[in-house]
Backbone bond lengths (Angstrom), bond angles and torsions (degrees), N, CA, C in turn:
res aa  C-N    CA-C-N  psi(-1)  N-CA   C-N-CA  omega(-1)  CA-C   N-CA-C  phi
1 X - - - 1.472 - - 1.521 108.36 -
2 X 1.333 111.40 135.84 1.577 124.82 161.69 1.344 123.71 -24.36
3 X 1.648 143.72 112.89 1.564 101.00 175.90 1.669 100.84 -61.11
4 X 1.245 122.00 -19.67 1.857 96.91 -168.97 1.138 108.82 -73.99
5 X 1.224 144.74 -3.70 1.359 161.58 126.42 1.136 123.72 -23.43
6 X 1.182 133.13 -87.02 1.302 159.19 128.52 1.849 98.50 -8.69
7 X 1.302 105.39 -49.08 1.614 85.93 175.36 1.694 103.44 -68.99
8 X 1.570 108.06 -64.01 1.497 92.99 -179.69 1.377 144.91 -8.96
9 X 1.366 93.16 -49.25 1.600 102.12 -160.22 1.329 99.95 -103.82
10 X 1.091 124.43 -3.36 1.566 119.00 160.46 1.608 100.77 -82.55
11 X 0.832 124.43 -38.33 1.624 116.61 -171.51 1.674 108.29 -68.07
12 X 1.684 99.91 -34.44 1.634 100.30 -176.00 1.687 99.65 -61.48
13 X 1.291 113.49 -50.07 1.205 119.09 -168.96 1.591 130.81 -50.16
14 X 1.264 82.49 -48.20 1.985 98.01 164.43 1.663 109.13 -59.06
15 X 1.167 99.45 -52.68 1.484 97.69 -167.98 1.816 110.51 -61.15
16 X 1.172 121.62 -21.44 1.713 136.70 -168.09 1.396 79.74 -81.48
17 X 1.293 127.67 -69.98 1.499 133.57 175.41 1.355 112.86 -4.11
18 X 2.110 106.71 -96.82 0.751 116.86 172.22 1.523 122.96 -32.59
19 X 1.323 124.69 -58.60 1.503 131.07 -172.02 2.274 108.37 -56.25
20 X 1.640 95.84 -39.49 1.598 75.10 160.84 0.833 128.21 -108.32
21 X 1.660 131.99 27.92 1.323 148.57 153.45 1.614 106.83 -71.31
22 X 1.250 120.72 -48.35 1.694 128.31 -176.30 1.964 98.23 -66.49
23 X 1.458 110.50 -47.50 1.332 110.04 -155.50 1.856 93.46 -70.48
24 X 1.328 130.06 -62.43 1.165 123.73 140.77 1.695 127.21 1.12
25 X 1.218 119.16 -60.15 1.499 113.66 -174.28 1.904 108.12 -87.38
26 X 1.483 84.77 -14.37 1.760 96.66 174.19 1.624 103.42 -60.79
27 X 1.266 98.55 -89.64 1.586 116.81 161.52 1.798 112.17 7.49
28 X 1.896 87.10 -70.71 1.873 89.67 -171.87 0.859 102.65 -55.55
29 X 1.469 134.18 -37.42 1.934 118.13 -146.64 1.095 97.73 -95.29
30 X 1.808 129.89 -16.78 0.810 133.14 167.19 1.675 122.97 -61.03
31 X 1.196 115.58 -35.10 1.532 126.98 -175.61 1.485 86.39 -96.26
32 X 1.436 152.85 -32.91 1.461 136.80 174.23 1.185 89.80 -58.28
33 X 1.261 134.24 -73.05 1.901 120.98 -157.70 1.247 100.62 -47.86
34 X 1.364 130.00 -45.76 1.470 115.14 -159.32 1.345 114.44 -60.90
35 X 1.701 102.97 -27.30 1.267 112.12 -155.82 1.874 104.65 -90.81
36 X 1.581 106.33 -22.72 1.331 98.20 179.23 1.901 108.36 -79.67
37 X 1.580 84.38 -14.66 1.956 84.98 -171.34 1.579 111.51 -65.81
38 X 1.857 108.40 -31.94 1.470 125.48 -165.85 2.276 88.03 -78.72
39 X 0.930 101.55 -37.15 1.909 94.66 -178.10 1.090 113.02 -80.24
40 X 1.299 134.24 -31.10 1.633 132.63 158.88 1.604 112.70 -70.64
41 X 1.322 122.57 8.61 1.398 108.25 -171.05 1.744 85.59 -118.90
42 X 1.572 133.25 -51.27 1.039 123.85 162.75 1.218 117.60 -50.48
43 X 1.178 126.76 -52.95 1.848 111.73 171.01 1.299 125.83 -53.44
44 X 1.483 119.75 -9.70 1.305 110.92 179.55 1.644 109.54 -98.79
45 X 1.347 103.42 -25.19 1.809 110.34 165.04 1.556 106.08 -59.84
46 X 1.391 113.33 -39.72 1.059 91.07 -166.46 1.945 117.13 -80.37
47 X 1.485 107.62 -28.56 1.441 128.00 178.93 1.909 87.55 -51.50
48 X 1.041 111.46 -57.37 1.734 119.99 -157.82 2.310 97.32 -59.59
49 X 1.406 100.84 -42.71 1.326 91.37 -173.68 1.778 116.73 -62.76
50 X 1.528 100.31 -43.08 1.196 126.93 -178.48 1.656 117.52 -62.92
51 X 1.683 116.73 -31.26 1.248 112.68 161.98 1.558 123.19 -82.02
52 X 1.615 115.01 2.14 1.255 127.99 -164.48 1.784 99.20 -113.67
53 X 1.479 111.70 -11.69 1.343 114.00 -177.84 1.625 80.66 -95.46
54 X 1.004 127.59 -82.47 2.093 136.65 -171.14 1.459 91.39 -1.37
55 X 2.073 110.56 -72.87 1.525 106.39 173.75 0.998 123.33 -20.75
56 X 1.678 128.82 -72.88 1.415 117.82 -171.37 1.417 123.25 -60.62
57 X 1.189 112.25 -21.76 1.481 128.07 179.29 1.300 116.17 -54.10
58 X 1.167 100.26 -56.26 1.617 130.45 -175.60 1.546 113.57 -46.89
59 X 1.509 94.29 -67.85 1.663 112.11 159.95 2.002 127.50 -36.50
60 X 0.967 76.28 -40.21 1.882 99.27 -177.85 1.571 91.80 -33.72
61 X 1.680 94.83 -66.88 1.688 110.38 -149.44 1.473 109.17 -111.77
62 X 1.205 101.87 18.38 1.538 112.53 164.94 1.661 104.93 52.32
63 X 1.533 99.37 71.03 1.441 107.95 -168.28 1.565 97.43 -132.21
64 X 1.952 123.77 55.78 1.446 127.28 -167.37 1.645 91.84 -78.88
65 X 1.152 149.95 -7.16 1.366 123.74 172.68 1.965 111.02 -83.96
66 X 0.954 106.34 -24.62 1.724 101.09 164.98 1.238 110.07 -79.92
67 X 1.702 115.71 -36.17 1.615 103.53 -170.87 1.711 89.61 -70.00
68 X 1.360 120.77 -79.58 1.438 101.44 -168.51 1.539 109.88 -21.08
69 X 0.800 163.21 -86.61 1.484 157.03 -152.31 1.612 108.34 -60.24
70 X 1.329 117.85 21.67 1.146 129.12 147.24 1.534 122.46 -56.99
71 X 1.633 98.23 -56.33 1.558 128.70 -164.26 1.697 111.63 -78.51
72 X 1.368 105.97 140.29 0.985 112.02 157.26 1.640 136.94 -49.33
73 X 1.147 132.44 161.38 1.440 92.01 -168.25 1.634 112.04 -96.54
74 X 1.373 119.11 6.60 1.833 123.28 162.55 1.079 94.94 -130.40
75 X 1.461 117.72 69.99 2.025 145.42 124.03 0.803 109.33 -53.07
76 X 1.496 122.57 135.45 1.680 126.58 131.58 0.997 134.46 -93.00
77 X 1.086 129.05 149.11 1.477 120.94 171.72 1.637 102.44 -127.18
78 X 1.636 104.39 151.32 1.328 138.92 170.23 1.215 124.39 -130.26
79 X 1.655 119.99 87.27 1.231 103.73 153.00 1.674 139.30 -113.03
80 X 1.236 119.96 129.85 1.239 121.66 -166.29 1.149 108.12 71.63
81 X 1.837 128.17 -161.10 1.353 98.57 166.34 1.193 122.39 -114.10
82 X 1.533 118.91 75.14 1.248 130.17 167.14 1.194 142.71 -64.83
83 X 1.591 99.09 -13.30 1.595 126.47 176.61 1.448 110.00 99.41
84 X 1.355 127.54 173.57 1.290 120.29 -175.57 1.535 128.01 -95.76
85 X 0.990 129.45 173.93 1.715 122.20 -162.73 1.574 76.68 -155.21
86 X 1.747 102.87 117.43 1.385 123.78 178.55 1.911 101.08 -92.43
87 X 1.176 135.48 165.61 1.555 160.91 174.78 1.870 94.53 34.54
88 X 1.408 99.88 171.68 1.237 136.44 -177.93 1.365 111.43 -26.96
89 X 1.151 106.64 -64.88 1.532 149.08 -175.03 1.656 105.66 -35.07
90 X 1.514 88.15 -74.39 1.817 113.43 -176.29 1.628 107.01 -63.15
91 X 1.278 107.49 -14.53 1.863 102.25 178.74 1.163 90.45 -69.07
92 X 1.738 133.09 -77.89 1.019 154.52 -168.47 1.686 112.31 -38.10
93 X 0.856 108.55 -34.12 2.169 118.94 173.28 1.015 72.05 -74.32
94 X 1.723 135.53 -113.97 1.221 140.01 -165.59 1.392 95.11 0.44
95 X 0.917 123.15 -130.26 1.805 146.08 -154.46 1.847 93.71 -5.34
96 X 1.266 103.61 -62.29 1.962 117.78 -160.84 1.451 105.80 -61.81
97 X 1.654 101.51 -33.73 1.899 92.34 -155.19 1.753 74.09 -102.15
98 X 1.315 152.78 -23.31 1.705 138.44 -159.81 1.347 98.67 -97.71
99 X 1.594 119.86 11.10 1.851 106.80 -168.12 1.382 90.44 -170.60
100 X 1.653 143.06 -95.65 1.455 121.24 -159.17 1.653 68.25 -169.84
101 X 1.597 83.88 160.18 1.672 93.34 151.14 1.327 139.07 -81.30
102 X 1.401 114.40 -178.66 2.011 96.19 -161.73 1.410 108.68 -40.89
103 X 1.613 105.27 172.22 1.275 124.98 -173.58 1.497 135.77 48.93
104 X 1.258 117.88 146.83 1.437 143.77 169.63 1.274 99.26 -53.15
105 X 1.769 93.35 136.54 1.695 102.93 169.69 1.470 92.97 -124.68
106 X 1.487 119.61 178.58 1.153 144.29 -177.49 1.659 107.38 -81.17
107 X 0.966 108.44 126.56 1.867 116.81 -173.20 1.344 116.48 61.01
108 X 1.307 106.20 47.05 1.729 136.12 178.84 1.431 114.10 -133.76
109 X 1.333 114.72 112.97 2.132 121.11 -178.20 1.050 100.66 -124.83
110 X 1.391 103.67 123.18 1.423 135.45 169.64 1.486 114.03 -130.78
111 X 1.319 100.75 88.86 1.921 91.77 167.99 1.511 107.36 -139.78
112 X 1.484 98.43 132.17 1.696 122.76 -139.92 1.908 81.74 -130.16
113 X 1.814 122.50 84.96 1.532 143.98 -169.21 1.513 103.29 -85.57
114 X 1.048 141.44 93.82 1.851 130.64 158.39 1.274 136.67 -73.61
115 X 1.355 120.82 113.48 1.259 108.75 178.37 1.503 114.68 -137.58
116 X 1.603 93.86 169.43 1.650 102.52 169.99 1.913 101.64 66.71
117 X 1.454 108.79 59.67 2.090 100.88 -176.97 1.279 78.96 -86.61
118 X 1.760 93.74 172.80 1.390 114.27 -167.79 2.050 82.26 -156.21
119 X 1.102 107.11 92.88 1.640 111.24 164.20 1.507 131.63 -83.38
120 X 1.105 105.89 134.01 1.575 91.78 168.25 1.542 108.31 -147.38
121 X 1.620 112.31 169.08 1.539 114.19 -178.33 1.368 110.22 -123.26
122 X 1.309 135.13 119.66 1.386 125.29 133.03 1.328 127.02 5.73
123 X 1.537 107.41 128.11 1.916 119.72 173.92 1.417 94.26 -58.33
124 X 1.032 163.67 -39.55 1.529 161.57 118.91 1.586 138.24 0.07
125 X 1.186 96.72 -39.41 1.785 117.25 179.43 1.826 95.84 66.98
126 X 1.383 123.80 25.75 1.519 92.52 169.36 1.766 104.78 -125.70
127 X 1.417 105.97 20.21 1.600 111.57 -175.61 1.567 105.43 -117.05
128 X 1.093 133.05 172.35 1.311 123.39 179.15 1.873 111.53 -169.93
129 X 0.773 126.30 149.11 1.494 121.10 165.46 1.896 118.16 -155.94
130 X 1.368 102.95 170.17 1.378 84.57 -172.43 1.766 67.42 -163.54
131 X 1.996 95.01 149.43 1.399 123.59 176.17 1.801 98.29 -102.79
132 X 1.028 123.88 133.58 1.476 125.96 162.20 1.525 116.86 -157.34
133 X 0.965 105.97 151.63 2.035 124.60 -168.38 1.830 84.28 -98.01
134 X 1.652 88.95 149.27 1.611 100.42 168.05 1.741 109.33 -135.73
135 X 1.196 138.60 138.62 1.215 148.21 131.04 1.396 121.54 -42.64
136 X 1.180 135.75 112.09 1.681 125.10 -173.43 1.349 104.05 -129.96
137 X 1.252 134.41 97.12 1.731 143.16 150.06 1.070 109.08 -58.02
138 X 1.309 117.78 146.75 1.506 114.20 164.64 1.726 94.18 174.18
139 X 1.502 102.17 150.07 1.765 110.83 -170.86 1.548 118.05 -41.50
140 X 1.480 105.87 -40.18 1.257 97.52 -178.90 1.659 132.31 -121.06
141 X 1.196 89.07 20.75 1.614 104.09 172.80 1.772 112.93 175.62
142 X 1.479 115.28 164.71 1.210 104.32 -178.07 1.890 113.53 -134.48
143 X 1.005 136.22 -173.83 1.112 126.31 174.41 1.686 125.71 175.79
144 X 1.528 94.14 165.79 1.761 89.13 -178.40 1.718 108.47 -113.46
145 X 1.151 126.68 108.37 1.300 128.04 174.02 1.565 102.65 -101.77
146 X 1.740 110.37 159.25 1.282 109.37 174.42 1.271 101.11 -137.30
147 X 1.243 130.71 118.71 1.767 145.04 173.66 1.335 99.66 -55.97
148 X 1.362 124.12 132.75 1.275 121.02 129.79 1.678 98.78 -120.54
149 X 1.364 115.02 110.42 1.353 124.92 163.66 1.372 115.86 -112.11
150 X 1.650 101.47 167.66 1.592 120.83 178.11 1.535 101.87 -124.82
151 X 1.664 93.50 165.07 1.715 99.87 -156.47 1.952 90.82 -146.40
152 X 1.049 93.08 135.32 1.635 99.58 -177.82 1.520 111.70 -118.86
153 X 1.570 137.24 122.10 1.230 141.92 151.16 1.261 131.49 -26.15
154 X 0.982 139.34 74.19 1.805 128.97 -154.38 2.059 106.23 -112.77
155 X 1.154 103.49 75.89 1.709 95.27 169.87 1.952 93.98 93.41
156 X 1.760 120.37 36.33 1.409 100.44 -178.54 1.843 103.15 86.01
157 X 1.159 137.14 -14.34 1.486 134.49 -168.35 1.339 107.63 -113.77
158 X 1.624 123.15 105.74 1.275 92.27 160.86 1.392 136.22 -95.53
159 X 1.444 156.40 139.70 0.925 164.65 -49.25 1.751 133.13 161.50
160 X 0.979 123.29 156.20 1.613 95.60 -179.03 1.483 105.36 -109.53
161 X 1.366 125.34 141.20 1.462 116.67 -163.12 1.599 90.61 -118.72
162 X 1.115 141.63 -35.49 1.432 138.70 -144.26 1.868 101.22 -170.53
163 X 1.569 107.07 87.17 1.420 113.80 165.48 1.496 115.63 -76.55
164 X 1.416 134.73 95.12 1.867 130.80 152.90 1.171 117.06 -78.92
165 X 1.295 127.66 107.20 1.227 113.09 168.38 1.961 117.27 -126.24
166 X 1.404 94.65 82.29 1.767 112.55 -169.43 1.836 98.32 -76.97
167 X 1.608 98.81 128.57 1.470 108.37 -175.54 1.620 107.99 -75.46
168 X 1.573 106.38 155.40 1.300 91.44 165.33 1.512 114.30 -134.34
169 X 1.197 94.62 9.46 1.818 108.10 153.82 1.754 97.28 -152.88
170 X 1.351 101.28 154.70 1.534 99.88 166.64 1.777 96.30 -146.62
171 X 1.137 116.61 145.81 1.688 100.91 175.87 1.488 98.71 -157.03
172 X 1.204 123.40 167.19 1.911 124.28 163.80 1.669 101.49 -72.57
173 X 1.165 98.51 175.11 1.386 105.51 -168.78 1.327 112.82 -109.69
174 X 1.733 109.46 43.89 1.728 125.50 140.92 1.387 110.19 -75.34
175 X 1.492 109.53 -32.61 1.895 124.31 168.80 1.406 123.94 106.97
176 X 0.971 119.44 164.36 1.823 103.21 -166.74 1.454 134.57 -92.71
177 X 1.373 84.57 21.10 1.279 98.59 -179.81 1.621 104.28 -74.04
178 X 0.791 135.47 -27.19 1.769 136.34 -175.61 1.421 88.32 -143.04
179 X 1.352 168.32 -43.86 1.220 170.39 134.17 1.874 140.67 -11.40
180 X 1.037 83.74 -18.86 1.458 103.03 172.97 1.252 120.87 -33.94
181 X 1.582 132.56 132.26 1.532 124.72 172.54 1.354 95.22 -119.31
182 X 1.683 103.11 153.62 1.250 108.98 -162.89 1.453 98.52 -94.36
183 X 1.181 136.63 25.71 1.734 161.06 -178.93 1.574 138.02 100.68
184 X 1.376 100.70 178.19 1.937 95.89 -171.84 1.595 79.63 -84.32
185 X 1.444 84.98 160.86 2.039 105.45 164.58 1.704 100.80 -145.32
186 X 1.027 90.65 142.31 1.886 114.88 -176.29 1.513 90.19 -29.83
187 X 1.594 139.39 -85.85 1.736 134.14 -169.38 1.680 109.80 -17.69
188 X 1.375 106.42 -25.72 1.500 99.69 -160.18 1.620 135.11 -82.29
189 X 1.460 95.05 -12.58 1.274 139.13 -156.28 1.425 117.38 -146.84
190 X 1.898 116.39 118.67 0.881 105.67 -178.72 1.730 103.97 -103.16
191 X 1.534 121.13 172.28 1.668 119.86 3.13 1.513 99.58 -98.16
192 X 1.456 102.44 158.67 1.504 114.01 178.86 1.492 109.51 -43.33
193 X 1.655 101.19 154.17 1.402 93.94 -174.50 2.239 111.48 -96.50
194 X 1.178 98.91 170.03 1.434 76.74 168.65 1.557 130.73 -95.05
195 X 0.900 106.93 -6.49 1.457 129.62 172.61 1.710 119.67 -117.00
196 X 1.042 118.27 130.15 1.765 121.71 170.50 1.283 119.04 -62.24
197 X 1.406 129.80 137.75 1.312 126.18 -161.02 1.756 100.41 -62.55
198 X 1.316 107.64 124.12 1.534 122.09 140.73 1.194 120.78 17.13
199 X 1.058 106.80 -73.48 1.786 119.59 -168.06 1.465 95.79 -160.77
200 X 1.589 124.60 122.45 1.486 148.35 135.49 1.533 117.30 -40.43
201 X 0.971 111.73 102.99 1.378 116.42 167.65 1.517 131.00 -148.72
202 X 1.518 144.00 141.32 1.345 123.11 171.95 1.517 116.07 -82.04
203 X 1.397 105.05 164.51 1.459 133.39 172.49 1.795 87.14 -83.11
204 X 1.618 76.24 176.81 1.849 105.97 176.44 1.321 106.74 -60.05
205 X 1.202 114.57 148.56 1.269 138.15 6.11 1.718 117.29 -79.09
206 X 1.135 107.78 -4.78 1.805 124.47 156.32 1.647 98.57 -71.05
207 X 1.765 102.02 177.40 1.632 106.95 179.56 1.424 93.73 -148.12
208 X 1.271 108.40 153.20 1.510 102.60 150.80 1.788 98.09 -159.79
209 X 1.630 117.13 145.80 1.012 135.59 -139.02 1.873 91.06 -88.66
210 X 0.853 140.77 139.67 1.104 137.41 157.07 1.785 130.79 -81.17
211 X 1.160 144.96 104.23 1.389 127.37 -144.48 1.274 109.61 -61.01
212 X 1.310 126.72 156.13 1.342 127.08 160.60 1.635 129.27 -91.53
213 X 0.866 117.00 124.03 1.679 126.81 -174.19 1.231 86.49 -43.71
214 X 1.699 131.76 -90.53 1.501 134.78 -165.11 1.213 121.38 -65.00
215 X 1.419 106.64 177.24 2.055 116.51 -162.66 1.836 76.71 -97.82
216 X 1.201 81.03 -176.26 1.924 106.43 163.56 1.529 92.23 -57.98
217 X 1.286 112.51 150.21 1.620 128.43 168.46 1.499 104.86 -75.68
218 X 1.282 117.64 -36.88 1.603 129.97 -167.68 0.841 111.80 -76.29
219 X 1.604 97.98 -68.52 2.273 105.40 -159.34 1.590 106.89 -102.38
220 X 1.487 110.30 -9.99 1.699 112.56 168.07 1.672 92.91 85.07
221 X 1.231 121.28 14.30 1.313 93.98 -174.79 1.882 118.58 -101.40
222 X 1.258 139.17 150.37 0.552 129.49 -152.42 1.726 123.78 -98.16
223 X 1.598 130.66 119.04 1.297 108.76 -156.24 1.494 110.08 -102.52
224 X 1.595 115.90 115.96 1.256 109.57 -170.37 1.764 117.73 -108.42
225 X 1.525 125.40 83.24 1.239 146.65 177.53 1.563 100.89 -30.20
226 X 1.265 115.07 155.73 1.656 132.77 165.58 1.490 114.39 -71.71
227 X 1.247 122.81 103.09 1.463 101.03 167.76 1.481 123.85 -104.90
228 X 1.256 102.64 7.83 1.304 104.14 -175.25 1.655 123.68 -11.45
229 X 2.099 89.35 103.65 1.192 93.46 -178.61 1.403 120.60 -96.97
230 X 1.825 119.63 158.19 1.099 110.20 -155.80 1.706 99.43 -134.29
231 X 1.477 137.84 168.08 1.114 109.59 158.89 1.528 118.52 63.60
232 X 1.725 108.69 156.30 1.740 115.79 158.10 1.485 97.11 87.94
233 X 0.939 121.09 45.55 1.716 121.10 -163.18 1.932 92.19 -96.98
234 X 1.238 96.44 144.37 1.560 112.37 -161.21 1.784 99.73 -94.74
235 X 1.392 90.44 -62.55 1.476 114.42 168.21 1.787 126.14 -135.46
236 X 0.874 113.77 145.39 2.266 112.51 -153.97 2.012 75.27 -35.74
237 X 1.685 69.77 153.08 1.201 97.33 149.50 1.625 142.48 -31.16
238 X 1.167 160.68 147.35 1.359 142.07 148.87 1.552 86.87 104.50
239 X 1.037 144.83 -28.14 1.642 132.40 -122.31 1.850 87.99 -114.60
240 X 1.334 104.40 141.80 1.093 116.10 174.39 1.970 117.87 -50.57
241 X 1.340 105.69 -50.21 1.534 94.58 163.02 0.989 136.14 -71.03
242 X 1.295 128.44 1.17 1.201 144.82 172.45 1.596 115.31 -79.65
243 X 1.073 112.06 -48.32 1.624 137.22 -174.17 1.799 85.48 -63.90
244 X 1.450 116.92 -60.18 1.663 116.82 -166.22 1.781 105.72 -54.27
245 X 1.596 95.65 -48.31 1.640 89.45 153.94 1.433 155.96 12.78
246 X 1.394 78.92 -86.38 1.297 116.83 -157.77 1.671 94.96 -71.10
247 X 1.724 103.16 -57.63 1.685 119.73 172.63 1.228 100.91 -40.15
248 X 1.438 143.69 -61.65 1.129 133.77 -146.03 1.792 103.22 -66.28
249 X 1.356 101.90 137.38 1.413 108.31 151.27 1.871 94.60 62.22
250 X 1.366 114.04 10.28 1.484 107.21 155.87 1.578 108.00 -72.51
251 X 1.808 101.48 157.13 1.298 117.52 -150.93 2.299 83.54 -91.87
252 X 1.105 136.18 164.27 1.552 125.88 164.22 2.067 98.99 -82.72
253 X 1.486 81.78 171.46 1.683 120.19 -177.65 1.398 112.48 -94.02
254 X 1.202 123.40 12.00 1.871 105.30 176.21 1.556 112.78 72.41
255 X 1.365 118.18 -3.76 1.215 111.40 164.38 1.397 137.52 -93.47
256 X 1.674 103.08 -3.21 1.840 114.87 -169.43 1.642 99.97 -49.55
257 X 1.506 99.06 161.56 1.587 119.72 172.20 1.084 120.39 -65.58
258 X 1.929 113.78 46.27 1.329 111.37 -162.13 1.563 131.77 -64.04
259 X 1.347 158.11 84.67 1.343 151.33 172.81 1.247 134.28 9.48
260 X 1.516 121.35 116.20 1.441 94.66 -177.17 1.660 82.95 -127.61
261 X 1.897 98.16 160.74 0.791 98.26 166.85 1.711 149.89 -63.96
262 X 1.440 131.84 157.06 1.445 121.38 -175.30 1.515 99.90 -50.92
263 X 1.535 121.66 165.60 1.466 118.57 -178.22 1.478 101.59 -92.43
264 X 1.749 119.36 -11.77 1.858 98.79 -176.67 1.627 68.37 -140.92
């Protein structure tokens, strides 16, 4: 062989080298991002379940000045249909003036049970939500609410952005078997809320579906329940504040930009 030959094809050779040496280191950093994107997306399911368990915790022992500091500070909260309670602030009235101030007393039950979460994250990583059922004891009545909340990233923290918690039995604690209420409404409970509940609807022995944040896991399709809302009008009908309303402290449709994981 030629050396100019022999040079050639050593030069081709290096150079093929190098080129699947680069495509190679492409690849890795390419499968590192995926792989740091897939560990920041499980850590944030898991941060989101774990700040949604603290809640119930919190509740237990009648400890609303830590739970408020759950929330973001323009949260809502919904529970039952009491109507909504806009920023930080108004959770914290809520909790003190609708139940006692901090802490557990003696011949007082509060146990606030979670089960069955269902998390998810934003194509973004700074949105979050999770579906979960609750068990609720307590001296003078008991009940089944089911969360569908949202959770917002604020500075590395995630946070609670949007508490729903629509009953799906509520009864005194003779039990619901003959006892059943057909739900709370804002008059019943102080302090007034600033907003009218969301959506009007009864508990059991009536139903009404609560939406789901996510599609089908399977077929992606999206399931969109009746809510036909009725009643609770903020401002008439038709009227631009009314419509803003309505937005506030609505529960989502199963359609968000939810995340899925990389496939390897």
């Amino acid at each position: 062989m030629r050396p100019t030959t022999r040079l050639l094809n050593t030069g081709l050779g290096a150079a093929a080298l190098a080129v699947s040496t680069a495509a190679a280191a492409q690849t890795a950093s390419e499968r590192l991002d995926r792989l740091e994107e897939r560990i920041e997306r499980l850590e944030g399911m898991n941060d989101i379940e774990r700040l949604q368990n603290a809640y119930g915790y919190f509740v237990d022992k009648a400890q609303w000045t830590p739970l408020s500091e759950l929330f973001a500070e323009d949260a809502t909260l919904e529970i039952g249909g009491k109507g909504i309670y806009v920023g930080q602030d108004r959770v914290l009235d809520y909790m003190q003036l609708s139940f006692r101030q901090d802490g557990i007393v003696p011949g007082v039950l509060i146990n606030h049970m979670q089960f069955q979460p269902i998390v998810d994250i934003s194509e973004d990583g700074t949105r979050g939500w999770i579906r979960s059922r609750a068990y609720v004891m307590a001296n003078e009545s008991w009940g089944l609410p089911l969360y569908e909340n949202e959770f917002v990233k604020e500075d590395g923290v995630w946070k609670i952005a949007r508490l729903t918690g629509p009953f799906t039995m509520y009864t005194n604690w003779d039990g619901w078997g003959e006892f059943a209420l057909n739900n709370t409404w804002p008059d019943k409970f102080g302090p007034p809320p600033d907003l009218p509940p969301s959506v009007v609807y009864l508990t059991y022995p009536a139903y009404y579906i609560i939406p789901y944040h996510y599609p089908n896991p399977v077929t992606g399709a999206v399931f969109r329940p009746d809510q036909g809302e009725v009643g609770a009008y903020f401002r008439p009908p038709g009227t631009p504040e009314q419509e803003a309303a309505l937005q506030t402290g609505r529960t989502v449709h199963g359609d968000q930009p939810i995340a899925q994981p990389p496939e390897d």
